[in-house]
C-alpha positions in Angstrom: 32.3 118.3 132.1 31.3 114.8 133.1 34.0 113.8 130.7 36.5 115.9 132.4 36.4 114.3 135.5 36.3 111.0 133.9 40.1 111.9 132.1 40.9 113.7 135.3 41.1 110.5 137.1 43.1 108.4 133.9 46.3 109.8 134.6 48.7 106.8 132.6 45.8 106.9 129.8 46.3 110.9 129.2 49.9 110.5 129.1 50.3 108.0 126.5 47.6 111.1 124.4 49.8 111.6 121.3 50.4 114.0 119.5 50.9 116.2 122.1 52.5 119.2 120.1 49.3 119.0 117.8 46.7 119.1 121.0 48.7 121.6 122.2 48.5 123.8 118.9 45.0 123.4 118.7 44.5 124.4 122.1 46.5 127.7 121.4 44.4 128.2 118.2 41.4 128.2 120.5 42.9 130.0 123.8 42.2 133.4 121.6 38.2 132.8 121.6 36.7 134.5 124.5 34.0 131.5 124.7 36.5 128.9 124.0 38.7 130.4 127.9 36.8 128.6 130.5 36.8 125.7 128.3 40.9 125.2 128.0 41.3 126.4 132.0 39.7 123.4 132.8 41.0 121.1 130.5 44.7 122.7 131.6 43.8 122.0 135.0 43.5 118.4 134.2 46.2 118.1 132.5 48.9 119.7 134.2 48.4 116.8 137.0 50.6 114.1 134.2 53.9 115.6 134.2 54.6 114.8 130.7 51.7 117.3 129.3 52.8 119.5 132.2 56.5 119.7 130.6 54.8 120.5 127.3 52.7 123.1 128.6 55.6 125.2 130.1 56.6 125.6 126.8 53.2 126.2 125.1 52.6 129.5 123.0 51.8 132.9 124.8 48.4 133.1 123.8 47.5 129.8 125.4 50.1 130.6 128.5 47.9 134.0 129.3 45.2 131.5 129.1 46.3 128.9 131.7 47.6 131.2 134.2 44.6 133.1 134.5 43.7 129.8 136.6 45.2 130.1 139.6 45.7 126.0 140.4 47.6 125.8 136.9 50.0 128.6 138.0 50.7 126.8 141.0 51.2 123.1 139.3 53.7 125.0 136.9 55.2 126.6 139.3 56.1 123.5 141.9 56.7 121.6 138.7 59.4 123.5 137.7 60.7 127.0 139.4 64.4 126.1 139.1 64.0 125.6 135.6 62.2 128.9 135.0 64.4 132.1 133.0 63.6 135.4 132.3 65.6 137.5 130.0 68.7 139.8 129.5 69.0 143.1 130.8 67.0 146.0 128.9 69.7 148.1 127.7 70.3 151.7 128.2 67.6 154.2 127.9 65.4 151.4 127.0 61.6 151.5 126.7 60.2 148.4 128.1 57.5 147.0 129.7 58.3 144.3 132.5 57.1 140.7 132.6 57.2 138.0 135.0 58.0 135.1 133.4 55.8 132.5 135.3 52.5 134.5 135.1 53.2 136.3 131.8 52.1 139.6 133.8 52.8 143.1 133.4 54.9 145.4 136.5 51.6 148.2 136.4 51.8 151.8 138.4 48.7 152.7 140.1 47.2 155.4 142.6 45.9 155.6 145.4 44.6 157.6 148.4 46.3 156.8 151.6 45.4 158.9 154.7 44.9 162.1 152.7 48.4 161.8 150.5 48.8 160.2 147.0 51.2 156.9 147.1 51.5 155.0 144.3 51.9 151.1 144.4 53.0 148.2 142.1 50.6 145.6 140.8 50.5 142.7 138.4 48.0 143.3 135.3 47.0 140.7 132.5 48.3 143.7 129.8 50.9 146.1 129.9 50.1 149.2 131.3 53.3 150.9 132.5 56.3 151.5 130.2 59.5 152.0 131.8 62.7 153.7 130.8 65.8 152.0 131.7 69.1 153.9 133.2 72.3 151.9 133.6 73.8 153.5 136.4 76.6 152.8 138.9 76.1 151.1 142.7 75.0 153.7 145.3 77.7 152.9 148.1 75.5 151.1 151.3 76.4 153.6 153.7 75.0 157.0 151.9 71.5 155.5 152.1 69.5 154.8 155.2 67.0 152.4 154.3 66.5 150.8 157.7 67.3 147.3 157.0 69.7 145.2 158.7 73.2 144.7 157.5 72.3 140.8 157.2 69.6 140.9 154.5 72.3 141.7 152.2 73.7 138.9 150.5 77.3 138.2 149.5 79.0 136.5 146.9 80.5 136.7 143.1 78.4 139.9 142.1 76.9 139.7 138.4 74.3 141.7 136.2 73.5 144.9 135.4 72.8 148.4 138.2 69.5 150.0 136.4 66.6 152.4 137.2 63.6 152.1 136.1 61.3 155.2 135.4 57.6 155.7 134.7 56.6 156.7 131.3 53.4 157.7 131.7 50.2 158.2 134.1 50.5 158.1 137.4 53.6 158.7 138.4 55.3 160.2 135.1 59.2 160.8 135.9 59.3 158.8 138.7 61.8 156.0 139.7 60.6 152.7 140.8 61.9 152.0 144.0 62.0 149.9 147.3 60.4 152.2 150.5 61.0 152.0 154.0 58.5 149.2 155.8 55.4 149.5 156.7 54.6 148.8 159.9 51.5 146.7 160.2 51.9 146.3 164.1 53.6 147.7 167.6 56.4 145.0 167.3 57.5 145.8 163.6 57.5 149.2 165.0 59.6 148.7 167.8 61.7 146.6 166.1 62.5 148.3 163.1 60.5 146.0 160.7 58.1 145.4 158.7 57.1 144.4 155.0 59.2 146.4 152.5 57.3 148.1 149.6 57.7 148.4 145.4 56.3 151.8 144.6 57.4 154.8 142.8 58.0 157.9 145.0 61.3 159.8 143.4 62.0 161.7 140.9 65.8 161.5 141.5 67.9 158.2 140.8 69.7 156.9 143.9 70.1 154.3 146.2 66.5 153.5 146.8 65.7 153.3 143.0 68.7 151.7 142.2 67.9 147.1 140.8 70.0 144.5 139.8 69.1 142.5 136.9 71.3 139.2 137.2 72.1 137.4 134.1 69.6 135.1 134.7 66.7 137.7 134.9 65.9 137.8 138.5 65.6 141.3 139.8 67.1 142.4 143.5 66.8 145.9 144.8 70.5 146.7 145.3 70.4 148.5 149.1 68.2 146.0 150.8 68.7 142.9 148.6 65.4 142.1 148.7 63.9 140.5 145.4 60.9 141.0 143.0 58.4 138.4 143.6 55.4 137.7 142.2 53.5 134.3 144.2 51.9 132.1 142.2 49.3 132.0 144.2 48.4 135.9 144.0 49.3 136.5 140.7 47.8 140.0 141.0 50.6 141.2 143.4 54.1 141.9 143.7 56.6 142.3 146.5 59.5 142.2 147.6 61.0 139.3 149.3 64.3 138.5 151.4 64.7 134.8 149.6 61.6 133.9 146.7 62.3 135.5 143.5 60.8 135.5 140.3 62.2 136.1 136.8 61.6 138.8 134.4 61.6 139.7 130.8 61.8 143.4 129.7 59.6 143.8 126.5 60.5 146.8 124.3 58.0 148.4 123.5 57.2 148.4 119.6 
């Protein structure tokens, strides 16, 4: 560890460290050892302060990515170094079986359950492994005034309109059949109350397909819910959660499922 911090502070000596690509091979050889994790978090959060092994390290293998952004300080040097750059993947296609993956974090969308004044609900979380398989509907737009969501006209955006309308149902335990969908605020105080606010929620609570279930996978794989055009966001800095956010978005990968 002493030697760590002694690198830590050589940041032109670690960047003229060559061969890169072969470090970084050897540290994904290594990211798969249980004993060997703590080890490469903190030699990832040393290097991710040089931006040249930060660019390599973006594109490092998966193993050693599920690695480094266990570490929360890594997640958040990749993700200030290079958000605009960051990709998901195309649309899963019809009556697809996928799991989905944000791209930054490498984490799974997972259903879970819980007990909220006496009534099931069951909310969206970000897990290391896939958990929740989802079966994909390409359906068409839901027209904006057949659902009442209670948003404001203005959180809609405008512009060319791109991508792909899908649904996205639960294969599995909690929640088999149901649709992932967008749910009416919260509201966490008097004001959001009298105002009509309030922090919109990813859950699944339908069985039926409309306009509160209904997503837009853009080209680029971002994912906006289609009635309130909020999008899905996953913050580097709580890499556990997901919500759903008026302008951060995150991008997303749907893996089949084998």
């Amino acid at each position: 560890r002493k030697g760590c911090r002694h690198c830590a502070e050589l940041h032109t000596a670690l960047e003229d460290v060559e061969p890169k690509d072969t470090i970084i091979a050897f540290l994904a050889r290594v990211a798969g050892r249980r004993s060997a994790a703590r080890q490469v978090r903190e030699l990832g959060a040393i290097l991710v302060q040089v931006a040249a092994w930060r660019d390599e390290l973006l594109v490092a293998p998966q193993q050693l990515l599920e690695v480094l952004n266990s570490d929360d300080s890594i997640l958040a040097a990749f993700a200030a170094a290079g958000q605009g750059r960051c990709t998901g993947g195309p649309a899963p296609p019809h009556e697809g079986r996928v799991f989905l993956r944000e791209a930054w974090s490498a984490r799974f969308l997972s259903i879970t359950e819980h007990i909220e004044r006496e009534r099931v609900v069951h909310r969206c979380v970000m897990t290391e492994k896939p958990a929740s398989l989802f079966v994909c509907y390409e359906t068409e737009e839901v027209e904006e005034d057949d659902v009442d969501f209670g948003f404001s006209p203005e959180a809609r955006c405008g512009g060319t309109v791109d991508g792909m309308i899908l649904g996205f149902a639960h294969e599995g335990l909690p929640a088999l059949g149901y649709f992932l969908g967008c749910q009416r605020p919260r509201r966490c105080s008097l004001r959001d109350a009298l105002s009509g606010g309030g922090t919109p929620e990813l859950g699944c609570a339908s069985r039926d397909l409309g306009g509160k279930e209904q997503f837009r996978w853009w080209n680029d794989g971002s994912v906006q819910h289609v009635v309130s055009s909020f999008w899905l966001f996953v913050d580097p800095a709580s890499p556990d959660a997901i919500t759903l956010h008026q302008w951060d978005k995150s991008f997303w990968e749907a893996v089949l499922a084998v």
